[in-house]
N, C-alpha and C positions, 0 to 999 in steps of 0.2 A: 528607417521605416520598418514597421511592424510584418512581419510574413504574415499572410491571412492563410489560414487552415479548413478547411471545413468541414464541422463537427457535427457529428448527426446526434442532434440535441432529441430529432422524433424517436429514433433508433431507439437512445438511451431510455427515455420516459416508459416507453411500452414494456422495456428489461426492467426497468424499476419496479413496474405495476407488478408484475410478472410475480421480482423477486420478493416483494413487500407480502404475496397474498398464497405464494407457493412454496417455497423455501424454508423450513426449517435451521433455526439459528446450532452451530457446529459450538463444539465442546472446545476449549482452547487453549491453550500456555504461555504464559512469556518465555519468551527467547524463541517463539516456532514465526516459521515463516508458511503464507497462503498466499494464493492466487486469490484475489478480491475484486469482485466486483465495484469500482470504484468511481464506473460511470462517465458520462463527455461531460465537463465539467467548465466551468467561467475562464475565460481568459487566459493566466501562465499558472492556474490549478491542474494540478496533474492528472490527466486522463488516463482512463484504461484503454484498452484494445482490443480486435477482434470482437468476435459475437457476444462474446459474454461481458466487453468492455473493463475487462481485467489486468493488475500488475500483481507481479508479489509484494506483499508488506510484511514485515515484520510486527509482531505484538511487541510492544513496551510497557504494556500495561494490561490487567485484568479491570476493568471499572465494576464488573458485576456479571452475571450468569450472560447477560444477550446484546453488553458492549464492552471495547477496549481500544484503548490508544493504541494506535499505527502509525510505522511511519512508511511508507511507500518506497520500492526499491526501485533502482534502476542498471539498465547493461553499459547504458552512454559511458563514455571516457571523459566524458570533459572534466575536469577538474575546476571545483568552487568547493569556496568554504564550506558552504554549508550540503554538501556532500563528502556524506561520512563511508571509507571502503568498510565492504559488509562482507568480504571475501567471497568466495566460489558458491552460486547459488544456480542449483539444475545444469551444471556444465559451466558455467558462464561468470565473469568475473563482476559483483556489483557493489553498490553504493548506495547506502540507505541517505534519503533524500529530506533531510531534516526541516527544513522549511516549511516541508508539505507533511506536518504530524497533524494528524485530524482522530475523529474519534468516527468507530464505525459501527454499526449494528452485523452481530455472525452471522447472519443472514446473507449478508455480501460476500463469506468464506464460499470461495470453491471447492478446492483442493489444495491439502496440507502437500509441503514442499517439503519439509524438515526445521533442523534446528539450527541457531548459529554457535558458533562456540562463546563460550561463556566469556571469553577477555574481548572478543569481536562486542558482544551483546552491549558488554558494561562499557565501554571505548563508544558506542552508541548512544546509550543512555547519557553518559556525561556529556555528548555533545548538547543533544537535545535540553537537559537542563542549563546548558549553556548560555540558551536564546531567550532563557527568562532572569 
Protein backbone atom coordinates (compact mmCIF):
# COMPACT_ATOMS: atom_id res chain seq x y z
CA UNK A 1 0.00 0.00 0.00
CA UNK A 2 1.25 3.37 -1.12
CA UNK A 3 2.40 5.89 2.06
CA UNK A 4 0.20 9.11 1.51
CA UNK A 5 2.30 12.29 1.98
CA UNK A 6 1.10 15.51 1.91
CA UNK A 7 2.31 18.00 -0.33
CA UNK A 8 1.70 21.50 -0.31
CA UNK A 9 0.97 21.78 -3.92
CA UNK A 10 -0.65 25.75 -2.72
CA UNK A 11 2.76 26.31 -1.08
CA UNK A 12 4.64 25.48 -4.13
CA UNK A 13 2.47 27.33 -7.03
CA UNK A 14 2.85 30.87 -5.00
CA UNK A 15 7.07 29.92 -4.96
CA UNK A 16 6.69 29.38 -8.51
CA UNK A 17 4.81 32.52 -9.36
CA UNK A 18 7.29 34.22 -7.18
CA UNK A 19 10.37 32.58 -8.82
CA UNK A 20 8.98 32.72 -12.59
CA UNK A 21 8.54 36.87 -12.23
CA UNK A 22 11.35 37.77 -9.50
CA UNK A 23 14.33 35.66 -9.92
CA UNK A 24 17.06 36.29 -12.24
CA UNK A 25 18.36 33.05 -14.23
CA UNK A 26 22.31 32.29 -12.54
CA UNK A 27 25.23 31.86 -14.80
CA UNK A 28 26.35 28.11 -14.76
CA UNK A 29 28.80 25.02 -15.53
CA UNK A 30 28.72 21.30 -15.91
CA UNK A 31 30.08 19.53 -13.35
CA UNK A 32 28.79 22.25 -10.56
CA UNK A 33 26.32 21.34 -8.09
CA UNK A 34 23.14 24.01 -6.78
CA UNK A 35 20.48 24.17 -4.51
CA UNK A 36 17.29 24.25 -6.94
CA UNK A 37 14.18 25.09 -6.63
CA UNK A 38 12.59 21.98 -7.73
CA UNK A 39 9.18 22.29 -6.41
CA UNK A 40 6.16 19.72 -4.66
CA UNK A 41 5.89 17.82 -7.60
CA UNK A 42 3.37 14.49 -8.98
CA UNK A 43 3.54 11.37 -7.42
CA UNK A 44 7.39 9.37 -6.94
CA UNK A 45 8.76 12.91 -8.85
CA UNK A 46 11.26 14.08 -6.76
CA UNK A 47 10.45 16.97 -4.56
CA UNK A 48 12.32 19.67 -2.98
CA UNK A 49 12.09 20.92 0.66
CA UNK A 50 11.92 23.52 3.05
CA UNK A 51 10.56 27.08 2.07
CA UNK A 52 12.27 27.36 -0.92
CA UNK A 53 11.14 23.67 -1.98
CA UNK A 54 14.87 22.89 -2.90
CA UNK A 55 17.62 19.71 -3.35
CA UNK A 56 20.88 19.90 -4.81
CA UNK A 57 21.35 18.97 -8.50
CA UNK A 58 24.05 18.56 -10.25
CA UNK A 59 24.33 20.21 -14.04
CA UNK A 60 25.00 17.58 -16.87
CA UNK A 61 24.43 19.66 -19.32
CA UNK A 62 24.33 23.40 -20.56
CA UNK A 63 21.17 23.42 -23.08
CA UNK A 64 21.66 27.17 -23.63
CA UNK A 65 22.08 30.71 -21.54
CA UNK A 66 18.60 30.07 -19.14
CA UNK A 67 18.42 25.95 -19.28
CA UNK A 68 20.21 22.83 -18.46
CA UNK A 69 20.00 19.19 -17.77
CA UNK A 70 19.84 18.06 -14.02
CA UNK A 71 19.89 15.41 -12.47
CA UNK A 72 18.73 15.85 -8.56
CA UNK A 73 20.93 14.65 -5.64
CA UNK A 74 20.11 12.81 -2.68
CA UNK A 75 21.65 12.04 1.33
CA UNK A 76 19.25 8.68 1.51
CA UNK A 77 21.28 5.36 1.76
CA UNK A 78 19.27 3.36 -0.02
CA UNK A 79 20.78 1.62 -2.63
CA UNK A 80 19.00 1.29 -6.34
CA UNK A 81 20.26 1.04 -9.50
CA UNK A 82 19.44 3.91 -10.65
CA UNK A 83 21.20 5.86 -7.97
CA UNK A 84 24.46 6.87 -8.89
CA UNK A 85 27.24 7.78 -5.61
CA UNK A 86 27.99 11.40 -6.25
CA UNK A 87 30.45 11.56 -3.28
CA UNK A 88 30.57 14.14 -0.36
CA UNK A 89 28.29 16.93 -1.04
CA UNK A 90 28.12 20.05 1.76
CA UNK A 91 29.25 17.58 4.53
CA UNK A 92 27.09 14.81 3.61
CA UNK A 93 27.59 11.50 1.55
CA UNK A 94 25.11 11.57 -1.86
CA UNK A 95 23.85 10.07 -4.93
CA UNK A 96 22.86 11.63 -7.96
CA UNK A 97 19.32 10.26 -8.71
CA UNK A 98 19.14 9.32 -12.33
CA UNK A 99 15.73 8.49 -13.03
CA UNK A 100 14.73 11.90 -11.99
CA UNK A 101 17.11 13.84 -14.95
CA UNK A 102 14.62 16.63 -16.03
CA UNK A 103 15.64 19.87 -17.62
CA UNK A 104 15.34 23.12 -15.58
CA UNK A 105 15.09 26.92 -16.05
CA UNK A 106 18.42 28.97 -13.72
CA UNK A 107 16.02 30.66 -12.42
CA UNK A 108 15.17 27.67 -10.06
CA UNK A 109 19.28 27.94 -9.01
CA UNK A 110 19.65 29.07 -5.41
CA UNK A 111 22.77 28.68 -4.28
CA UNK A 112 26.02 27.10 -5.93
CA UNK A 113 27.39 24.19 -3.71
CA UNK A 114 30.54 23.50 -5.78
CA UNK A 115 31.86 21.08 -8.02
CA UNK A 116 32.14 17.30 -8.46
CA UNK A 117 35.25 15.80 -9.39
CA UNK A 118 35.57 15.13 -12.73
CA UNK A 119 35.83 10.82 -12.77
CA UNK A 120 32.49 11.28 -10.13
CA UNK A 121 30.97 13.66 -12.95
CA UNK A 122 31.66 11.34 -16.06
CA UNK A 123 30.76 7.85 -13.74
CA UNK A 124 27.44 10.06 -13.79
CA UNK A 125 27.04 11.02 -17.19
CA UNK A 126 27.55 7.46 -18.33
CA UNK A 127 24.98 6.21 -16.07
CA UNK A 128 22.47 8.56 -17.25
CA UNK A 129 23.18 7.74 -20.95
CA UNK A 130 22.68 4.48 -19.88
CA UNK A 131 18.80 4.88 -19.62
CA UNK A 132 18.57 5.70 -23.22
Amino acid sequence: MEKKHKKDFDGWNEKKKEIHHARVGKLYHEREVWWCSLGANVGFEEDGTGMEFERPVLILKGLGPHTCLVVPLTTSSKKHKMRVPAGIVEGQSASALISQVRVVDTKRFTNKVGFLEKDVFERIQKAVKGLF
